[in-house]
Structure formats: C-alpha cells, structure tokens
C-alpha positions in Angstrom: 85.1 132.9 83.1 87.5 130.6 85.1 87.0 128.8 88.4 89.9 130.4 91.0 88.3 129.4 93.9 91.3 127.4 95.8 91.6 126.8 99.4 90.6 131.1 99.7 89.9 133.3 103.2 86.5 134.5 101.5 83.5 134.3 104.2 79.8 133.7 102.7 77.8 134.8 105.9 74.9 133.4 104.7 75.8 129.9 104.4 74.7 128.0 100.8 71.2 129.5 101.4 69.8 130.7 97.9 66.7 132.7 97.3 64.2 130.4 95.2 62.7 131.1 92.0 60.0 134.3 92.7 61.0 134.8 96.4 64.0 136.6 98.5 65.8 136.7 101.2 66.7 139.6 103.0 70.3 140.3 103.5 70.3 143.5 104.9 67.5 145.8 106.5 65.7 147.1 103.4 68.1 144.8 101.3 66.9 141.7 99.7 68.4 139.3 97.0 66.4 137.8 94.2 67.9 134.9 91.6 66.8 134.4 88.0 67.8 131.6 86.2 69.3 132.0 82.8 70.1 129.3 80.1 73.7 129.0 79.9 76.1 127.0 81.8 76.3 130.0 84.3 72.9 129.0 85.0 71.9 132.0 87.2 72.0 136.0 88.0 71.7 137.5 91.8 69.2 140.4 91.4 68.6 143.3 94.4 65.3 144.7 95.6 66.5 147.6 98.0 63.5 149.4 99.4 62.9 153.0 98.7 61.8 156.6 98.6 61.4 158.4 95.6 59.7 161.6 95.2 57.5 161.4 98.1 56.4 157.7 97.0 57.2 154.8 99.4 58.3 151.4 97.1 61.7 149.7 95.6 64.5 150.1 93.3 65.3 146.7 91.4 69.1 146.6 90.5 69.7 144.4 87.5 66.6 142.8 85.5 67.7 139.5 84.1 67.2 138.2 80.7 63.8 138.9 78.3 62.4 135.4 78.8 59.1 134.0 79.4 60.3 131.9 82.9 62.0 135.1 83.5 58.8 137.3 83.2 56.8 134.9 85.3 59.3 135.1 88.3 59.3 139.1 88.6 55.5 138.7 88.0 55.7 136.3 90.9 57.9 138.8 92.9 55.3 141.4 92.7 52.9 139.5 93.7 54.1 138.3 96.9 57.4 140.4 98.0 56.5 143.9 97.5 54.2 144.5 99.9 51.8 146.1 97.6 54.4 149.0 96.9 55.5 149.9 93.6 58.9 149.8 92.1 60.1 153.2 91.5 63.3 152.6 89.3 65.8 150.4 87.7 68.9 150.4 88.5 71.4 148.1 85.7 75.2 147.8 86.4 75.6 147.6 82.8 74.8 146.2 79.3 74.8 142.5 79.0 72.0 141.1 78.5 71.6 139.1 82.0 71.5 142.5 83.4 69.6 144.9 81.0 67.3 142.3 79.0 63.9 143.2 80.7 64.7 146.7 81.6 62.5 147.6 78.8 59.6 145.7 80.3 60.1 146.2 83.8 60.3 150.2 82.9 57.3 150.1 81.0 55.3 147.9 83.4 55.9 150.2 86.4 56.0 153.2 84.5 59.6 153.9 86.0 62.7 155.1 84.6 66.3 153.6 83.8 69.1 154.4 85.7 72.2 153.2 83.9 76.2 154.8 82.6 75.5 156.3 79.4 78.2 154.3 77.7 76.4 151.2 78.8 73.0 152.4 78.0 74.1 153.5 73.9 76.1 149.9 73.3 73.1 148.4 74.7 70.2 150.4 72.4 72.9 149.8 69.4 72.8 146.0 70.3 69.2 145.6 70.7 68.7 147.6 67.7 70.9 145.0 65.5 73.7 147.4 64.8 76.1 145.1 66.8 75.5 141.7 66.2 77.7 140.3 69.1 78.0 137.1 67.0 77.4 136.7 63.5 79.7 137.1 60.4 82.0 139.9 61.7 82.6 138.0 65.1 83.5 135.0 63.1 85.7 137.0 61.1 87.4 138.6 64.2 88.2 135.2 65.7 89.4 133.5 62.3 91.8 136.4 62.2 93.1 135.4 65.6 93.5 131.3 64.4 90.0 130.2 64.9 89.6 127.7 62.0 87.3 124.7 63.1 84.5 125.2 60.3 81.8 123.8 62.9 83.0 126.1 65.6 82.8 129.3 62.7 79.7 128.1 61.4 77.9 127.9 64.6 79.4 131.8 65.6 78.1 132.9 62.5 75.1 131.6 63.1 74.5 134.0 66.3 73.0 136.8 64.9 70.4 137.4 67.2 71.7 136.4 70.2 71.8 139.9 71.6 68.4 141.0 70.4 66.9 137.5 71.7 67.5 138.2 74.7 67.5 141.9 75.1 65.1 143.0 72.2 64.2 146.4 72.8 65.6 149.3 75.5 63.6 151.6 76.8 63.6 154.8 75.2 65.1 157.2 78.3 67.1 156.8 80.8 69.0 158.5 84.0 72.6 158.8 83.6 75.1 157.3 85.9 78.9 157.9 85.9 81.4 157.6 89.3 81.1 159.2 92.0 77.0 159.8 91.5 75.8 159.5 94.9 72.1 157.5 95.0 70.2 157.9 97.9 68.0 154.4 98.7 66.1 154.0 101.3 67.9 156.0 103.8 71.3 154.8 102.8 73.6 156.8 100.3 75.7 154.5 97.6 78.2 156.0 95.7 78.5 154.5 91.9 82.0 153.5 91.1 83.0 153.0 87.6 84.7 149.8 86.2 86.1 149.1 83.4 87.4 145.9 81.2 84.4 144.1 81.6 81.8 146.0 79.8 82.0 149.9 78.6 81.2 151.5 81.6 80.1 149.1 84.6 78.5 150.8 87.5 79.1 149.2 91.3 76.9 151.0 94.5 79.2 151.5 97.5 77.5 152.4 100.7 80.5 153.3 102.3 78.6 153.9 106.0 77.4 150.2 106.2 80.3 148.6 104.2 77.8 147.3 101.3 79.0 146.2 97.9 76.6 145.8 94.8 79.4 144.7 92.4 77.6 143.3 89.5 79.9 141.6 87.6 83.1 143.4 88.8 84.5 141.6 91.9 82.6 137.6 91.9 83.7 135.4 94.7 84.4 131.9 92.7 84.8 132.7 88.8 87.0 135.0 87.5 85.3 138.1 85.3 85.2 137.5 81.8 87.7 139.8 80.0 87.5 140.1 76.1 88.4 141.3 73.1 85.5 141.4 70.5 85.4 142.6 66.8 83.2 145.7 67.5 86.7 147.4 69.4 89.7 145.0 67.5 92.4 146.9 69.4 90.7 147.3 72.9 93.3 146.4 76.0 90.5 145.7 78.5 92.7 143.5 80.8 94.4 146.2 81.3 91.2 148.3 82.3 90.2 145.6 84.3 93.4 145.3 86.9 93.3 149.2 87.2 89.7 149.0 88.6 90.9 146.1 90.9 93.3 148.3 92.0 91.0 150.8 92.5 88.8 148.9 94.5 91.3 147.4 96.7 91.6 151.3 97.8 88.2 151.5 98.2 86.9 148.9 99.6 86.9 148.4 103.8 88.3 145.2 104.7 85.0 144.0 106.3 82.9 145.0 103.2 80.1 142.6 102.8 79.9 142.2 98.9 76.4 141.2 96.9 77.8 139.8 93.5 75.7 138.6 90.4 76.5 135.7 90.3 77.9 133.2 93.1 77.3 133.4 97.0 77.3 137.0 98.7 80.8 137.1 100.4 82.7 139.2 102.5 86.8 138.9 102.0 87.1 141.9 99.4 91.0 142.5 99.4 91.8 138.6 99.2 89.3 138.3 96.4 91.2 141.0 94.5 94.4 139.5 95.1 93.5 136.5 93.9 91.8 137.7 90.7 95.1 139.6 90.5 96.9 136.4 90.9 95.2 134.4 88.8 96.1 137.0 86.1 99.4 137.4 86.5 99.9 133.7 86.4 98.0 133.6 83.3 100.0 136.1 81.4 103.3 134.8 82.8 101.8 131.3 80.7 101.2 133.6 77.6 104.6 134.7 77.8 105.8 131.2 77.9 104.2 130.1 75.2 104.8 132.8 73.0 108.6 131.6 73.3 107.2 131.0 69.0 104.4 132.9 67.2 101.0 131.9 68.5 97.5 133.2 68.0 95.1 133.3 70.2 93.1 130.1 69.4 96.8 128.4 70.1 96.5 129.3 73.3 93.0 128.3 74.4 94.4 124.8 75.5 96.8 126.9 77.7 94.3 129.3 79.3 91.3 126.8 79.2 91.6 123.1 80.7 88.0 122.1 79.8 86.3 121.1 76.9 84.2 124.5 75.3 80.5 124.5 73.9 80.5 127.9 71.5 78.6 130.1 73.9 81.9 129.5 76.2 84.2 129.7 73.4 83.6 133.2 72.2 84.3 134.2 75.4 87.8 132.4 75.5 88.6 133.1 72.6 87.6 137.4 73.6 90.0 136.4 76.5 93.1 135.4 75.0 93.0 137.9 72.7 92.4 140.0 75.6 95.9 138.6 77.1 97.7 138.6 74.0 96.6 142.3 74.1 97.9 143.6 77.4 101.4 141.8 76.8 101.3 143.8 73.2 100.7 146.9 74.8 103.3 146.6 77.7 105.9 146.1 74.7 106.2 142.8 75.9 104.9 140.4 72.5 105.0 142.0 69.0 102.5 141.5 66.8 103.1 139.5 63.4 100.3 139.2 60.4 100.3 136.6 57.4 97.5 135.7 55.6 95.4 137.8 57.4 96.2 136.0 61.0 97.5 137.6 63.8 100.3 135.5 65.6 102.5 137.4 68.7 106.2 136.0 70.0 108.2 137.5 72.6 
C-alpha cells in the first residue's frame, strides 16, 4: 500500500478523533466504530458494530473481526462488556478474507453462537488458508517472486520462512456460513445496505451501501490515505487484478452519491468519494505510465520496486510490493502493451 494522500478535497467529519482500545464512538444512529490494533506497520483495522434485529431478537451485527490475537481477544471481550448494552451480537458480517478481517470470525461465531455472513469465494480461500492448503508465504511464494527477479538470499529466506503466517493469525473458520454476493440486500437495524462486489483486492470483497442515508462500509476497497494493495501471488500466477480493481473503481464512482459518508478499515472515516477514486485512479495511471518507461529494456518485477516504492521495505511490506509490480507488469501485459520474455526461469517484460 502507498501513501497518495497530497494536498486532496477529502472531508473527515469527525476530526482526528479515534475510538480507543475496547470502546466506540458512534458515528451514526445505531452506527458505531471500533479499532483493533494489529502488528504490522499498518498498525490498525476500523471495525463496525451496527445495531440490530434479527429474528425477533434485539442486539448487533459486528462487520469485520480483526486478527486471532490475545490483545485482540481482550478488546472485544472488553467491548462486550461495556458497549453492548447487555444485548447480544447476532452475526458477523466480514468484507472478505484477509486475516485483519476474518481471523476471529471463528471465535466470535462460536462465542455468540452466531453465524458468518461472508462471499463464498472469500469464505473457501479463507478455510483453504487456515487449513494450510495455501501457505500465503512459504516455499512456493518464494519461488513465485524469484521467478519475477527476487534474488536477495535474506529477503528469500525470510519469505520462506512464512509458513504459517496465514494460520497464525486466522487458525481456524467456522464451519458455516451465510452467502453473500452483489446486490444481496441486508436489512440492519432499520436500514437496508446493498452488498457490492469488488474485485482486485481479494476474491470477492463485499462493501454495504445504504443508499437512503448515503453510508459506505468499504472495507478495504476505497481507503482515504493509502492506496489498496493490489497483487499478484503464486496461488493465481496469471491473475490481472489491477485490472479488476479500476473496473470496481469505476463501478463505484457510478454508485456512489457525491455526499456519501464512507467508513473505511483503515484510516479516518471520510466523505469525498469521487475525488478519492480519482485519485486512486490517478495514482495508477501514473504508476503504469512509470512501468512503461522503464520497460524502455527488459525488467522484472523486483527491477522495478525502486520505481514503484521510494522507501526502504521490511519483508511483510515487500511481498506486497513485489504482488504489486507484478500486478502492474500484468495489466500492461494484458492490454498488449509489454510482452513477456523468459530465461532462466525469470520473467522480464519490454515494451
């Protein structure tokens, strides 16, 4: 994820005021936001506790869960305790399957005896993860990236040492679920929000639009000051999810009203929709015209990190840069813009 936050008309009505650890803030009536901290550099996920009515029983929906950690576990057990007002939560709700968003569904499920809502696309990557049948790290993501020019030994070694990263922080999914796909229509607490389907991002990402009261839950799809990460990973080698990614921006630019007031995971909630998604298409566009430039000579993808990246990149952050410039190698491949050459097993594109 890049910062693309320059001199921008985006409008955070709510100041720099952040929910602490265990305790929210209501945003809208029956709306409230909740923050979990996780331990990466993106030190944190927005979380939604919308109050609800579910088969005659008066309590909440959670959207999103955050990682399985103990701190984690302590804060929702600290949110019970003091914000639900002795009502029960009636479902989960995740936008999709990374594990910031899914990794306690399993506990939170089972603790409330509540189902999962979720796509079904997200929901079967995610049980295949947890169960150790993608590794998301590990010797084939190595081997994915070293065909693409990774070659720092250190930088390989460490990857392949991520074999559990997945299943240590999501390491188990409940065993049913509620599908979601676009166009669903929820009903929460006397407000109807439609699911719209993104793509690019993850398999099947699932926003809630109230389009009555102009309310966003975008997960991961539209952020207000870093730029959605966008990658190419060795489970889906040929995968053109940029691509995916600036049709749903265009998709939500026709969606969206103008005054939308949008609740993103991570970041500040903002409204300025349409000159967020200009921006993110911006940023893009300028990134790919640099590609281009580049590729004036073969280069792989780990050639281009110094153009795509101007700071220094601990592994965590690298596996998603180097998923991104493959990722932007990709869409130029497919528009029949770059070919693709291979010698000794690399993959190098030129104009």
């Amino acid at each position: 994820m890049s910062d693309t936050s320059a001199a921008d008309p985006i409008h955070y009505p709510f100041g720099d005021d952040v929910p602490t650890l265990g305790t929210s803030i209501e945003l809208a009536p029956g709306l409230r936001w909740l923050r979990m901290g996780l331990p990466f550099a993106l030190n944190h996920i927005n979380l939604w506790l919308l109050d609800d009515t579910l088969d005659g029983v008066r309590g909440w929906t959670l959207i999103d869960c955050g990682i399985d950690s103990a701190p984690t576990r302590a804060a929702w057990e600290q949110v019970f305790a003091t914000q639900l007002e002795g009502r029960p939560v009636l479902r989960v709700v995740v936008t999709h399957m990374h594990p910031d968003h899914v990794g306690l569904a399993h506990w939170l499920t089972a603790r409330w005896n509540c189902l999962l809502w979720m796509s079904a696309t997200d929901y079967a990557v995610s049980c295949m993860a947890a169960r150790g049948c993608m590794t998301i790290g590990g010797e084939p993501m190595a081997a994915h990236f070293a065909a693409h020019g990774l070659h720092d030994a250190d930088t390989l070694a460490a990857i392949r040492r991520r074999t559990d990263y997945y299943t240590g922080l999501v390491p188990a999914m409940p065993a049913q679920f509620r599908r979601l796909q676009h166009g669903d229509v929820l009903h929460i607490g006397g407000r109807d929000w439609r699911c719209v389907a993104g793509y690019g991002h993850a398999p099947e990402h699932i926003s809630l639009l109230c389009e009555r009261d102009a309310l966003f839950i975008a997960g991961d799809m539209l952020l207000p000051r870093i730029s959605t990460n966008i990658s190419v990973n060795d489970n889906e080698p040929l995968a053109n999810p940029l691509q995916q990614f600036l049709d749903s921006l265009t998709h939500f630019a026709a969606l969206l009203p103008a005054h939308t007031l949008v609740f993103p995971s991570h970041g500040l909630p903002f409204r300025g929709a349409h000159a967020r998604i200009a921006q993110l298409q911006q940023h893009h566009r300028e990134r790919l015209t640099e590609v281009m430039q580049a590729c004036a000579t073969p280069q792989t993808a780990a050639d281009l990190l110094p153009v795509l990246f101007k700071r220094p990149l601990d592994v965590h952050q690298m596996t998603f840069a180097m998923g991104e410039s493959v990722a932007h190698l990709h869409k130029l491949w497919f528009d029949g813009a770059l070919r693709r050459l291979q010698q000794d097993g690399v993959y190098r594109f030129v104009r």
